[in-house]
KOLPAKE-833561 format. One record per residue (C-alpha): residue number from 1; x negated, y, z negated; residue in one letter. Coordinates in steps of 0.001 Angstrom, whole numbers, plus 500000, padded with zeros to 6 digits. Layout:
! KOLPAKE-833561
 num      u      v      w residu
 NUM      X      Y      Z      A
...
***
This chain:
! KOLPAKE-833561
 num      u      v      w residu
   1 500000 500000 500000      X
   2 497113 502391 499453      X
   3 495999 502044 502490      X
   4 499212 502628 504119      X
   5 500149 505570 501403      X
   6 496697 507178 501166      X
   7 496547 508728 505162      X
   8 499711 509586 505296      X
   9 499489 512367 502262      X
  10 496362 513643 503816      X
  11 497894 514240 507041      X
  12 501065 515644 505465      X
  13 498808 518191 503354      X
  14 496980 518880 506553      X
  15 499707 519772 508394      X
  16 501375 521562 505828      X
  17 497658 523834 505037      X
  18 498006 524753 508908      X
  19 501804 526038 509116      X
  20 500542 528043 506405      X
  21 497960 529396 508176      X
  22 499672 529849 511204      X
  23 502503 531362 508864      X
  24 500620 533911 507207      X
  25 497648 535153 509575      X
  26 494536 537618 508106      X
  27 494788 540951 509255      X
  28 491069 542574 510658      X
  29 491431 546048 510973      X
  30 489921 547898 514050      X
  31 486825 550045 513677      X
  32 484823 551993 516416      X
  33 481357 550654 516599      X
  34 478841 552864 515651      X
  35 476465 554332 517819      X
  36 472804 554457 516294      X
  37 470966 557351 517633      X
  38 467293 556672 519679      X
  39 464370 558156 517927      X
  40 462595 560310 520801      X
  41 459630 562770 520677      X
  42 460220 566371 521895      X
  43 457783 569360 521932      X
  44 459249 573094 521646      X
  45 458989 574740 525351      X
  46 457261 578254 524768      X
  47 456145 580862 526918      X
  48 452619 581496 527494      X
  49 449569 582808 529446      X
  50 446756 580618 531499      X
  51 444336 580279 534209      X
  52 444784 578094 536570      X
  53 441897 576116 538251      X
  54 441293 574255 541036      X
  55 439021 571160 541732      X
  56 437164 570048 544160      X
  57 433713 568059 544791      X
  58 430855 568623 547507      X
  59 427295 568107 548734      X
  60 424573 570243 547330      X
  61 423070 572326 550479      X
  62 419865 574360 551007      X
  63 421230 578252 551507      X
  64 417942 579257 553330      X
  65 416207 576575 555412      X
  66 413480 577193 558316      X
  67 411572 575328 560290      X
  68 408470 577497 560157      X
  69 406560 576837 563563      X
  70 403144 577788 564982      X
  71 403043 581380 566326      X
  72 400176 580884 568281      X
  73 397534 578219 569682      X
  74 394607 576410 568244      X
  75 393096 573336 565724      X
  76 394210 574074 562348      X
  77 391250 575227 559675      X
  78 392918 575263 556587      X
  79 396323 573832 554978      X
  80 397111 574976 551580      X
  81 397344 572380 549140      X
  82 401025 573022 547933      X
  83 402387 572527 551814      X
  84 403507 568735 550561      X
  85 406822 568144 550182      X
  86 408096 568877 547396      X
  87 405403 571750 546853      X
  88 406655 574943 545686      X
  89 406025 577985 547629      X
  90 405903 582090 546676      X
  91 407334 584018 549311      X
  92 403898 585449 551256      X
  93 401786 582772 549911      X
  94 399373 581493 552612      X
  95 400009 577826 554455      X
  96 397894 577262 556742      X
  97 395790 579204 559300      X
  98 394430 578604 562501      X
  99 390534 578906 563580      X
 100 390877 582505 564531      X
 101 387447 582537 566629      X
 102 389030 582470 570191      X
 103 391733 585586 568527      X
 104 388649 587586 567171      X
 105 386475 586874 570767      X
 106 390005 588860 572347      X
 107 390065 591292 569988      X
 108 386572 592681 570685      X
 109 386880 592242 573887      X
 110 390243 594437 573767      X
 111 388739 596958 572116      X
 112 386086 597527 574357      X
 113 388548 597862 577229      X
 114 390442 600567 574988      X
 115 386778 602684 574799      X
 116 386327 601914 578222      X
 117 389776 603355 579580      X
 118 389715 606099 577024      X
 119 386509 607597 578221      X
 120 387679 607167 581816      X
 121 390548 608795 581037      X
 122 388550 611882 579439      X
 123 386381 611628 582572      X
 124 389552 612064 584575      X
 125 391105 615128 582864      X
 126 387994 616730 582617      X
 127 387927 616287 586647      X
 128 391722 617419 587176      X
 129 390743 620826 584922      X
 130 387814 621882 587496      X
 131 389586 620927 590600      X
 132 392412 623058 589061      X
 133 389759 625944 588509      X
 134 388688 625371 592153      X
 135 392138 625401 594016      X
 136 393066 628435 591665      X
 137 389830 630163 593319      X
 138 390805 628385 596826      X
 139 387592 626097 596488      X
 140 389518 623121 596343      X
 141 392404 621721 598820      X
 142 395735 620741 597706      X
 143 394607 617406 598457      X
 144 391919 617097 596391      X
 145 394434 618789 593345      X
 146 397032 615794 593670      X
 147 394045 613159 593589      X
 148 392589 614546 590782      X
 149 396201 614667 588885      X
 150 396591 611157 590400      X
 151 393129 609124 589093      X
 152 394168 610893 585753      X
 153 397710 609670 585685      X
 154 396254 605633 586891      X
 155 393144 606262 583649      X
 156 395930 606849 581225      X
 157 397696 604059 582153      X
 158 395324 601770 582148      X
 159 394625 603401 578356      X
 160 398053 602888 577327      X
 161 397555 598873 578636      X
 162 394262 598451 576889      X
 163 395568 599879 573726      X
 164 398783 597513 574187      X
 165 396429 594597 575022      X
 166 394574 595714 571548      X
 167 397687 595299 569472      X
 168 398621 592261 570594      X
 169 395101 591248 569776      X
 170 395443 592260 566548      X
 171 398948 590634 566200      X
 172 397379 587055 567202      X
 173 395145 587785 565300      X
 174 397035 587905 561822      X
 175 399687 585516 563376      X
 176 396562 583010 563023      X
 177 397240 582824 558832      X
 178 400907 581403 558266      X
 179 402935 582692 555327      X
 180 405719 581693 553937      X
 181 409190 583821 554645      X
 182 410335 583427 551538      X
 183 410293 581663 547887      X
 184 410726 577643 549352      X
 185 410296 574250 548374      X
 186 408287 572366 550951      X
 187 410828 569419 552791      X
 188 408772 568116 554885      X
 189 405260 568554 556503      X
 190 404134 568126 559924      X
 191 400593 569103 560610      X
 192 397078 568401 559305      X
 193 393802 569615 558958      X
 194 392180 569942 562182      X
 195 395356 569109 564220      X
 196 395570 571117 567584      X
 197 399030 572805 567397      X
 198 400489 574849 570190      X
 199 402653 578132 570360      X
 200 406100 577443 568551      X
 201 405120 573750 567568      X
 202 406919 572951 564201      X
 203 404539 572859 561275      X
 204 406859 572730 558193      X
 205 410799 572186 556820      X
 206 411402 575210 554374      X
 207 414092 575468 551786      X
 208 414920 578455 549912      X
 209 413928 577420 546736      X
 210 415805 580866 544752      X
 211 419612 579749 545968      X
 212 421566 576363 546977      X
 213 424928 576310 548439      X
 214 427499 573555 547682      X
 215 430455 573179 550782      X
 216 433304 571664 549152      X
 217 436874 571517 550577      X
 218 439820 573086 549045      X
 219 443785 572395 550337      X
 220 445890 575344 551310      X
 221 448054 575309 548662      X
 222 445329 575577 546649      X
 223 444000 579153 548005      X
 224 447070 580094 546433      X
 225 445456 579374 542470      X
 226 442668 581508 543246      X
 227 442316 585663 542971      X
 228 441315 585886 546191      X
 229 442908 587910 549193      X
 230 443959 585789 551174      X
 231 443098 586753 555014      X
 232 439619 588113 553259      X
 233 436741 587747 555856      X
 234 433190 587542 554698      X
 235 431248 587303 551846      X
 236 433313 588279 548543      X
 237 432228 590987 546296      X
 238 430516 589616 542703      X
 239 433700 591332 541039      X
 240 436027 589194 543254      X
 241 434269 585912 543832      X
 242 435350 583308 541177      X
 243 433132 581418 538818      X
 244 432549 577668 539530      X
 245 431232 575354 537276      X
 246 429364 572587 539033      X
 247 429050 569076 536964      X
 248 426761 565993 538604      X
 249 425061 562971 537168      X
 250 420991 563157 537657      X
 251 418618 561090 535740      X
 252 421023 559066 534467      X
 253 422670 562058 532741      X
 254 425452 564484 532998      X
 255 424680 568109 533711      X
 256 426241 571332 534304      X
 257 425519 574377 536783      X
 258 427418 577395 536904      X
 259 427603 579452 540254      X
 260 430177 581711 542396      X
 261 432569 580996 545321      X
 262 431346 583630 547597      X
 263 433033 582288 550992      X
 264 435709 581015 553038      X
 265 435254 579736 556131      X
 266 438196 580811 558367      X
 267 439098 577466 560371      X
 268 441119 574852 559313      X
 269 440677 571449 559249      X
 270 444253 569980 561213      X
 271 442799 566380 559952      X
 272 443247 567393 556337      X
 273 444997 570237 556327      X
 274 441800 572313 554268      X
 275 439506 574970 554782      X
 276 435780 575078 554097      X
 277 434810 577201 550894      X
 278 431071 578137 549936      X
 279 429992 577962 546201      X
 280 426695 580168 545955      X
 281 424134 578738 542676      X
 282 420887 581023 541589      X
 283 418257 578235 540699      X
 284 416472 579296 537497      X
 285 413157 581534 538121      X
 286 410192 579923 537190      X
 287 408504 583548 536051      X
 288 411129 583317 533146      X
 289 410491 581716 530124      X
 290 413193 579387 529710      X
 291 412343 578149 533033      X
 292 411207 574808 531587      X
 293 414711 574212 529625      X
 294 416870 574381 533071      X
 295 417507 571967 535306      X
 296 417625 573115 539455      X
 297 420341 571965 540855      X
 298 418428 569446 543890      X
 299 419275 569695 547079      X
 300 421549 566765 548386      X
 301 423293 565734 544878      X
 302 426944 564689 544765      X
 303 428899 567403 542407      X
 304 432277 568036 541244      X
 305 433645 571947 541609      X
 306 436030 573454 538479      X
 307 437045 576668 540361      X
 308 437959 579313 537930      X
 309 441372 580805 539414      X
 310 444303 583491 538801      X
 311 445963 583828 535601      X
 312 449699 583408 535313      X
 313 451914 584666 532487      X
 314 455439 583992 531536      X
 315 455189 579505 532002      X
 316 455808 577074 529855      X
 317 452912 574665 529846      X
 318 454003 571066 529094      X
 319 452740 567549 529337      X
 320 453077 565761 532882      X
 321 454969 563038 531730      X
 322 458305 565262 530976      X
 323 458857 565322 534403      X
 324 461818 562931 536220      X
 325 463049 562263 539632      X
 326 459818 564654 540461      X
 327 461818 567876 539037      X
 328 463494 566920 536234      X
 329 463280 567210 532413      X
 330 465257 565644 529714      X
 331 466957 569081 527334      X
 332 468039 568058 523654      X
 333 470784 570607 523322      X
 334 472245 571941 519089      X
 335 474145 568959 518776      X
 336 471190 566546 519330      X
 337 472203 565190 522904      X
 338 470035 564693 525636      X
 339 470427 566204 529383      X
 340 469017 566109 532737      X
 341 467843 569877 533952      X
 342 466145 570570 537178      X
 343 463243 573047 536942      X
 344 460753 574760 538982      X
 345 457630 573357 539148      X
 346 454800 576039 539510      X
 347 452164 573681 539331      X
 348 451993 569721 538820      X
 349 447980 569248 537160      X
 350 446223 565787 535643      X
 351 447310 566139 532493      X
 352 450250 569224 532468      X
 353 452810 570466 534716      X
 354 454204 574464 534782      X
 355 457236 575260 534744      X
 356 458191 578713 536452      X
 357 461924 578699 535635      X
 358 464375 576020 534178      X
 359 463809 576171 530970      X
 360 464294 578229 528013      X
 361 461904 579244 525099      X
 362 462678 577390 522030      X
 363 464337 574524 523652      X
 364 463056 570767 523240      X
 365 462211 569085 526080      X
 366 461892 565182 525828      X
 367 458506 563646 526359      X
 368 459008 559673 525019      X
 369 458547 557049 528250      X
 370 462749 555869 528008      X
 371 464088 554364 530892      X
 372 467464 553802 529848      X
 373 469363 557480 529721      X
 374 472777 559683 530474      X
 375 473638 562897 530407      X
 376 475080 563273 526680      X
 377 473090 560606 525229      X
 378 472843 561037 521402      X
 379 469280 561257 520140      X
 380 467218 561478 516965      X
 381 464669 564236 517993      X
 382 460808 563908 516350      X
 383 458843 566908 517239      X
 384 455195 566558 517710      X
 385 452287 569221 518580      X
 386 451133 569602 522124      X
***
C-alpha cells in the first residue's frame, strides 16, 4: 500500500504547489537601466600665441667653389705644401708658381722695345718741330711737313704697342705665382712639382672654406609658415631671412648648426610640387679663439632643416590626436555630454594640430582614443595638462 499511497501524495502536493504558483504570480517592478558614464580625458582649449616652423632636410653644399686653372704656360717650380686636399687655404696665400725665366727673358726684352720706340718717337717730334720751322720760313715743302707729322704719328704708335707689349709682360709675369681667390679648403689637386701645365689647364678644386650652403626643398603650402614675401626675388635681407637650425649625425654624434634661409629659387618642381630654398651657414673663423670648440659643418653631410617661421596669435594649440573624420573634435558641453564639432584646421604638425576657428576658449575638447561614440553621449570628464 505504501508504495501505491506514497506517489500519489507527492504528485497531489506537486500539483497543488503549482496552481498556487500559477494562482498567485510575483510581481517585478520595471526600472530603467542605468547608464554608467565613460571616464574620458579632456584638456581646456585656450587661446594662445606661437611660431610656426617648417621642416625640411638637404645636402650640405660648397657656396664658393673654383676650379683654379693655370693662367699661363710652363713646368711648375714650386707647390705649396697646404695645396692637398683637405689643406686649408688664406685668401692670397701662394699655391704654386711657374718657372718665370721664359716671362722675365719677355719682360726685358719688352722693355727695351719701350726705350727703343720712345726715343724714336722723341727723334720724330724733334724732326716734325724743325720741318715746321722750315715750311713756316718756306724752307720746307708741304710734303716734307705731312711726312714729318706722319713718321711721328707711326713712332708713337709703335710706343703705345711696346708699352702695351710691356704690361702684358709684366702681367705674365705675376700671373706666373698662383694665389688663392679666396679663404678655401683644398678638394682636390691636380698638378705636381715639375709638371708642364699649359694656359687654362686645371690645377686645383677650391671650396670656400668661410660659408656652406645647404639646398633643401620646401612644399608650397609651406612658403605660407614663413615671414617671407612671397613673389620676393633675390637674396633676402638679414632682417627678413629666417633662422634655420641645421641638426646631422658626424662622428657618431649628434650636432647642431645654426644658419639663415637667404633664398628662393623661383621654379617649381611639377614632380613634387616644391620649390628650391637656400640655407646660408658662416663656418667658425679659425682667427677666433673658440675656433677649436666648433664643429664646421663638412661639405656633403646629410642634415635636417627646423625653419624658424611666422608667428600666429589667436589659435588654440591642441594635441593631434583630438582630431576625427580629419576635421573633427569631440566638445563636452555643461551637462557633461559629448559632441561632434567641425573646426578649422590652420595647421596639422607631428605632435599638435591648430585650430583657427571652431572652438571656443574654455571649452573641453576630448582627447581619449574611443571608438565607440554619439552625439549626446554622457561622459565622466578627467582633465589633464597639455
Amino acid at each position: 500500500m505504501k508504495r501505491i499511497v506514497l506517489p500519489v501524495v507527492i504528485l497531489a502536493g506537486s500539483i497543488a504547489v503549482a496552481v498556487f504558483l500559477i494562482s498567485n504570480p510575483t510581481q517585478i517592478e520595471e526600472t530603467a537601466a542605468e547608464i554608467q558614464p565613460v571616464s574620458v580625458r579632456v584638456v581646456e582649449a585656450t587661446l594662445g600665441s606661437t611660431r610656426l616652423t617648417v621642416h625640411s632636410q638637404g645636402k650640405v653644399q660648397a657656396a664658393q667653389q673654383v676650379n683654379l686653372s693655370a693662367p699661363v704656360s710652363g713646368p711648375v717650380s714650386w707647390v705649396s705644401p697646404a695645396l692637398e686636399p683637405g689643406g686649408f687655404i688664406e685668401a692670397g696665400e701662394p699655391l704654386l708658381r711657374i718657372d718665370p725665366s721664359d716671362f722675365e727673358t719677355a719682360l726685358a726684352r719688352s722693355r727695351a722695345s719701350v726705350q727703343q720706340a720712345e726715343a724714336e718717337a722723341s727723334f720724330a717730334e724733334d724732326a716734325l718741330s724743325r720741318t715746321r720751322d722750315l715750311a713756316d720760313r718756306s724752307l720746307a715743302s708741304r710734303a716734307q711737313l705731312q711726312e714729318a707729322e706722319r713718321t711721328l704719328a707711326v713712332a708713337q704708335a709703335r710706343l703705345a704697342d711696346a708699352r702695351a707689349s710691356f704690361s702684358q709682360a709684366e702681367l705674365d709675369l705675376g700671373r706666373t705665382e698662383l694665389t688663392a681667390p679666396f679663404t678655401a679648403v683644398i678638394n682636390s689637386k691636380q698638378v705636381e712639382l715639375g709638371q708642364w701645365v699649359n694656359r687654362a689647364q686645371d690645377v686645383a678644386m677650391l671650396y670656400g672654406a668661410d660659408l656652406v650652403e645647404v639646398r633643401v626643398p620646401l612644399a608650397i603650402r609651406q612658403l605660407g609658415y614663413l615671414s617671407i614675401p612671397l613673389g620676393f626675388r633675390g637674396e633676402l635681407d638679414d632682417q627678413l631671412a629666417p633662422t634655420v637650425k641645421l641638426t646631422g649625425m658626424y662622428g657618431g654624434e649628434q650636432h647642431n648648426w645654426e644658419g639663415k634661409l637667404v633664398r628662393i629659387e623661383a621654379a617649381i618642381d611639377a614632380d613634387s610640387n616644391s620649390v628650391q630654398s637656400i640655407i646660408r651657414v658662416a663656418q667658425p673663423d679659425r682667427k677666433t679663439d673658440d675656433w677649436s670648440s666648433r664643429i664646421p659643418l663638412p661639405i656633403g653631410l646629410y642634415v635636417q632643416a627646423e625653419i624658424s617661421g611666422r608667428q600666429v596669435d589667436d589659435v588654440i594649440s591642441l594635441p593631434r590626436n583630438v582630431i576625427r573624420n580629419n576635421s573633427q573634435v569631440l566638445v563636452i558641453d555643461n551637462e557633461n555630454k559629448m559632441y561632434f564639432r567641425e573646426v578649422e584646421i590652420l595647421r596639422l604638425e607631428e605632435n599638435r594640430v591648430l585650430v583657427a576657428s571652431g572652438i571656443l576658449p574654455g571649452e573641453l575638447i576630448c582627447v581619449s582614443p574611443i571608438q565607440a561614440v554619439y552625439d549626446g553621449m554622457p561622459v565622466k570628464p578627467v582633465r589633464e595638462l597639455i
